[in-house]
Structures are given as C-alpha cells and as structure tokens.
C-alpha positions in Angstrom: 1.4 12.8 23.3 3.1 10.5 25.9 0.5 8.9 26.4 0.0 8.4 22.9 3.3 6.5 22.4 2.9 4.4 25.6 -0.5 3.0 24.5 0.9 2.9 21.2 4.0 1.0 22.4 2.1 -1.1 24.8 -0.2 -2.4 21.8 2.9 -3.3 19.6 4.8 -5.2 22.3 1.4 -7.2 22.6 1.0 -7.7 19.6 4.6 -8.7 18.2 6.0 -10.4 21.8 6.1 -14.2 19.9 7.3 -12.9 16.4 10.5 -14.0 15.6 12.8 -11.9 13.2 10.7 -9.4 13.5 9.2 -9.1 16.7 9.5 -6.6 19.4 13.2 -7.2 20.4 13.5 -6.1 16.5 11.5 -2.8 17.2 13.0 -1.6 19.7 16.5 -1.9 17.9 15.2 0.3 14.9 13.5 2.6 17.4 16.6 3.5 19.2 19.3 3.3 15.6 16.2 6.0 14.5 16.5 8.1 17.5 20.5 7.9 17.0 20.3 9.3 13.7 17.2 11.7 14.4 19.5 13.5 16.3 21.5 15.0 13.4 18.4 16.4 12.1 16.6 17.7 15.6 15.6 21.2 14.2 13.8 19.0 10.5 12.2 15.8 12.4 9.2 15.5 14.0 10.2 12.9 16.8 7.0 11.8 17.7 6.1 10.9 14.2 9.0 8.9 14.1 8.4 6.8 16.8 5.1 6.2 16.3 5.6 4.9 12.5 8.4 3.1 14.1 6.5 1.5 17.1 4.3 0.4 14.4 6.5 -0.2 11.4 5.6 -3.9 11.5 2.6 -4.1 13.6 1.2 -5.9 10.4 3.4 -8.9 11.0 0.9 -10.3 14.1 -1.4 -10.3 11.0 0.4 -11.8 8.0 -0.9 -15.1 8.0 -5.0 -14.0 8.4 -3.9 -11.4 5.5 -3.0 -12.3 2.3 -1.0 -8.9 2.0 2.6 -7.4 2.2 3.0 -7.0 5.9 3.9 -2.9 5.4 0.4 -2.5 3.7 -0.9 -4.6 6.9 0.9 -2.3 9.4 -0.3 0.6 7.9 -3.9 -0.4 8.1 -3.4 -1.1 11.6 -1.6 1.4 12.6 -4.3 3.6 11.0 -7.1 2.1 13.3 -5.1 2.5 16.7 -4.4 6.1 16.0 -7.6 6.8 14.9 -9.1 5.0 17.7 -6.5 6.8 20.2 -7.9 10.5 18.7 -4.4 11.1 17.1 -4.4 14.1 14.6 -5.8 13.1 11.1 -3.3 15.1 9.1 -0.3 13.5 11.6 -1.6 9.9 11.3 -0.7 10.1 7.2 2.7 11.0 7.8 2.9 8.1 10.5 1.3 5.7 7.6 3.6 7.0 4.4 6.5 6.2 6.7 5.0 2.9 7.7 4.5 2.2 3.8 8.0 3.3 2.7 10.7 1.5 5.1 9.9 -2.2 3.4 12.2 -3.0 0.9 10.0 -5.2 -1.0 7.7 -3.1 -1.7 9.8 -0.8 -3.4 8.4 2.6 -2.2 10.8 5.5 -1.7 10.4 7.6 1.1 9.8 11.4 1.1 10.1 12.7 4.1 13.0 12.7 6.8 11.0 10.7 8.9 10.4 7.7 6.4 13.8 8.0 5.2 14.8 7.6 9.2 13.0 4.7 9.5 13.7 3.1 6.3 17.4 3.5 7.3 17.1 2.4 10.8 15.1 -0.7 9.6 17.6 -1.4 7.2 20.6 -1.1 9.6 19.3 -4.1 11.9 19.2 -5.7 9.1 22.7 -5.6 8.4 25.7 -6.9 10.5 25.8 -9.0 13.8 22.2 -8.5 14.6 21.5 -9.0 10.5 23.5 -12.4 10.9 21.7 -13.5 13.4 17.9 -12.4 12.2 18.9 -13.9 8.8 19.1 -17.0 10.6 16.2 -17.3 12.8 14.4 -16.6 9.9 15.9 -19.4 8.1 14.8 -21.2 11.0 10.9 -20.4 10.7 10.9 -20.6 7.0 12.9 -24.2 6.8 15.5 -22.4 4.9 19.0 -24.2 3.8 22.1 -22.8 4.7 22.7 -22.7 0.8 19.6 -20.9 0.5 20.6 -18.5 3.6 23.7 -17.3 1.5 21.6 -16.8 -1.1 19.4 -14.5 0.9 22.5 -12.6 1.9 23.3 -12.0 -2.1 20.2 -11.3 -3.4 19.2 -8.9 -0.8 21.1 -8.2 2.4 24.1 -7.1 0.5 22.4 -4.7 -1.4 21.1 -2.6 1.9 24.1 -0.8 2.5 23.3 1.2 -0.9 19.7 2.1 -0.3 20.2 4.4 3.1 19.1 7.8 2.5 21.2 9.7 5.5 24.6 10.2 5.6 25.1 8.8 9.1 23.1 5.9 7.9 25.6 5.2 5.1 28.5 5.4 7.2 27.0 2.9 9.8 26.2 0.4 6.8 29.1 0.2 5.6 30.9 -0.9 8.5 27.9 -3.6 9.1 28.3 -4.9 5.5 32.2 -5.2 5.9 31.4 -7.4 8.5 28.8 -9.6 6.9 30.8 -10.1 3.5 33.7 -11.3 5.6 30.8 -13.7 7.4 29.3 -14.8 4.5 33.2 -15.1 2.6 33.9 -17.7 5.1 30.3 -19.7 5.6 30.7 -20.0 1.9 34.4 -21.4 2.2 33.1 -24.2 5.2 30.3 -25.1 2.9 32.1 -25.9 -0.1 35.0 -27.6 2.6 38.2 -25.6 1.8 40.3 -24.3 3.9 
C-alpha cells in the first residue's frame, strides 16, 4: 500500500502545487495534525485510510472553477477515479470518500467514522490559530476581500471551529488556537476602528 500513497501523494502535490489557501503546503499540515491525533486511537484507525482521504481531502480544489460544485463533492469524485484507476480495494475506497465528504464545514455532513472525524478535526485545526490567521488572509487576498470583511469571516465561521472537533485531543488543541485568534481578531478590530 506504499506505493499506493506515494502515487496518491504525488498526484495531489501536482495537482494542488499553485493553490493558495488550500494547496499542498495546507495538506500536508492536516496530514501530519491527523497523524498526531491518530495516535491516541492506534488500536481503532485504519492509518492508511486516513492518509489517503487526507492526501485527497481537497484534491477537488485544482477543479473548482471547471466544476460548478462544492469542492468536497469534487474531491470525492476525484479521489474516487485515482483509486479506482490505482486498483485500490472497492469497499476501502468508500471509507476514503465518506471521509473526503464529511471534513468540509460547509457542507454540513457529520462524520461517522474515527477516520472522518480525524480528518475533519485535523482540517479544522489549520484552520484555526497562527496558520488560520495567516490562510484567512491569503484568502482574502485571492477573493479581493476587505479587512472588514476578513473579521467578519473570523465571526461568522472561524470562531465557531473550536466547537465542532469530535476528539478530545482535537478539542484541547482548538482551544488554545482560538484563544489566540480572539485575542488577534480583539485587537485588528481595535486598529480598525482607531482606538487605542
């Protein structure tokens, strides 16, 4: 199955090098937070599921603007066509594709199994934070968002991470990332409106 993940991870770096946000720099973070937190659950998780669905968790993002779709219906399409195409198990490539489907918080889906709940927390964490700072912004960036709209992001969504992390170890990360980011967001909010 080595070989499996290294095509597998050789195809996603391809295919999300020029992505900002959410590119490969970005998959590689959730890859090794889910591996951190795998490790309190080594006798329940099927590893190699969870690095395949996260390799590919957003595979579907090199294909957003051809496809008029959520880019977690996109990846799991995709994803579903490389494994098939690399002769991975049948029964395996579902679990790979429901974890896909449930990390996006947009979509709303709630995961299952411990490996979607895994990824949804690890794609979650890098949200959150330094790194979550920081992605927020190059997004901004590509999207021509306002700093006022930025904030706004950070409200309406962001902040709202650190309650949907299924594992405890998750939670306890979260929270340390959200403290961080309110105290961020406290004081871009105080330069904007010019107090001090």
């Amino acid at each position: 199955m080595t070989y499996i993940i290294n095509k597998v991870e050789q195809i996603v770096r391809k295919a999300l090098e020029r992505i900002p946000g959410h590119g490969y720099d970005h998959t590689q973070r959730v890859l090794k937070i889910a591996l951190k937190l795998a490790k309190n659950y080594e006798r329940c998780v099927d590893v190699e599921i969870l690095i395949l669905s996260t390799l590919l968790h957003d595979i579907g993002r090199a294909y957003e603007s051809r496809k008029k779709k959520h880019h977690a219906l996109i990846s799991t399409e995709v994803a579903k066509n490389i494994l098939e195409e690399l002769g991975y198990p049948k029964e395996k490539i579902s679990k790979v594709l429901e974890a896909i489907e449930a990390h996006s918080y947009t979509l709303g889906s709630k995961a299952k199994t411990l490996e979607a709940m895994i990824l949804s927390d690890a794609d979650k964490l890098d949200a959150l934070g330094a790194v979550g700072i920081a992605r927020c912004f190059i997004e901004a960036g590509r999207r021509g968002r306002s700093l006022e709209d930025s904030v706004r992001h950070f409200r309406e969504k962001l902040l709202k991470l650190k309650d949907l992390m299924y594992t405890k170890e998750a939670k306890e990360m979260a929270l340390n990332r959200h403290k961080f980011m309110l105290l961020f967001i406290k004081e871009l909010e105080k330069e904007l409106r010019l107090e001090r």
